[in-house]
N, C-alpha and C positions, 0 to 999 in steps of 0.2 A: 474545545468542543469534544464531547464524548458523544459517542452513536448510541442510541437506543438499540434493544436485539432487533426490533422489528428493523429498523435501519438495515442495521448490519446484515440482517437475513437478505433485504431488498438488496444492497451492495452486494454481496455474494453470489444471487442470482445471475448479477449484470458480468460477474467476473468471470461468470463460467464458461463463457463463451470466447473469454480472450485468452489472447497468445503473449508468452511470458517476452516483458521487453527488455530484461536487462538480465545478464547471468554475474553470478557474484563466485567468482572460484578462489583459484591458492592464495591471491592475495589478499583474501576477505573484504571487508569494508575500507575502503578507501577514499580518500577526499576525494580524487576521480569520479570514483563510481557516485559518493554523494552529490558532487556537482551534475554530474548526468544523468540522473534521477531527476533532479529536484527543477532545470530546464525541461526535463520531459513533462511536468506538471504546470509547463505554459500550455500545454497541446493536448494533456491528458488529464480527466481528474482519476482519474482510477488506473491504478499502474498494477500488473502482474508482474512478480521476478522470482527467476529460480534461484537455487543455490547449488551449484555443481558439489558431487560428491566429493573431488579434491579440496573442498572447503575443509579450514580446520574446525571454523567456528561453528557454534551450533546454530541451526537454524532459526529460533524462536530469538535467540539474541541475536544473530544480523537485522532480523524483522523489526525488533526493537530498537535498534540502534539506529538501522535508516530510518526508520521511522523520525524519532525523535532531529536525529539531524536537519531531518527533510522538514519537518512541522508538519507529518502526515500524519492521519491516521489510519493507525493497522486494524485492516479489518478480518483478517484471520491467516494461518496458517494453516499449509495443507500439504503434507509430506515432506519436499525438499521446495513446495513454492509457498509464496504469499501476495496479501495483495494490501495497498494501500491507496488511499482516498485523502484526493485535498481538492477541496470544490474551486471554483474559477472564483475571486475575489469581486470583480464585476458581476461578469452572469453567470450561474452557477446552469450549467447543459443537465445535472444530473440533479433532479426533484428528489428529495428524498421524505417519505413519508413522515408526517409530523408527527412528531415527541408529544405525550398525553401529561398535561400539564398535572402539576401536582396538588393537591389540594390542601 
């Protein structure tokens, strides 16, 4: 699934308001942190995480890497955070505005 911008724009909105759930520090990405991510997206569709400065890794590549592990998607990055989006499989809680079909 790839988000439309108007999507994206709408996710972003919704993410401004939250509080980072996971912090990612010296030991960068880790199966850990993976697996604890990707249970939080039982309970959350939309995850905020930071990245502590003692991170080696750069930021835009942790984003993408849990991303990809997690089967999220990243919906942007923004200094040392980011945020990613995985709808509920059943009921998705977050409508997200529909994609203009293509002609």
């Amino acid at each position: 699934m790839t988000l439309t911008s108007k999507q994206r724009a709408y996710l972003k909105s919704l993410a401004s308001e939250l509080e980072p759930v996971f912090q990612i520090g010296k030991a960068t990405v880790t199966p850990e942190i993976i697996e604890a991510i990707s249970e939080t997206f039982n309970t959350h569709e939309l995850v905020k995480i930071t990245v502590l400065k003692n991170c080696t890794e750069d930021v835009t590549n942790a984003a993408i890497k849990v991303s990809e592990r997690t089967r999220s998607e990243l919906v942007q990055v923004i200094g040392r955070k980011f945020v990613l989006y995985k709808p509920f499989k059943d009921e998705p809680k977050i409508i997200l505005p529909k994609a203009k079909k293509e002609k």
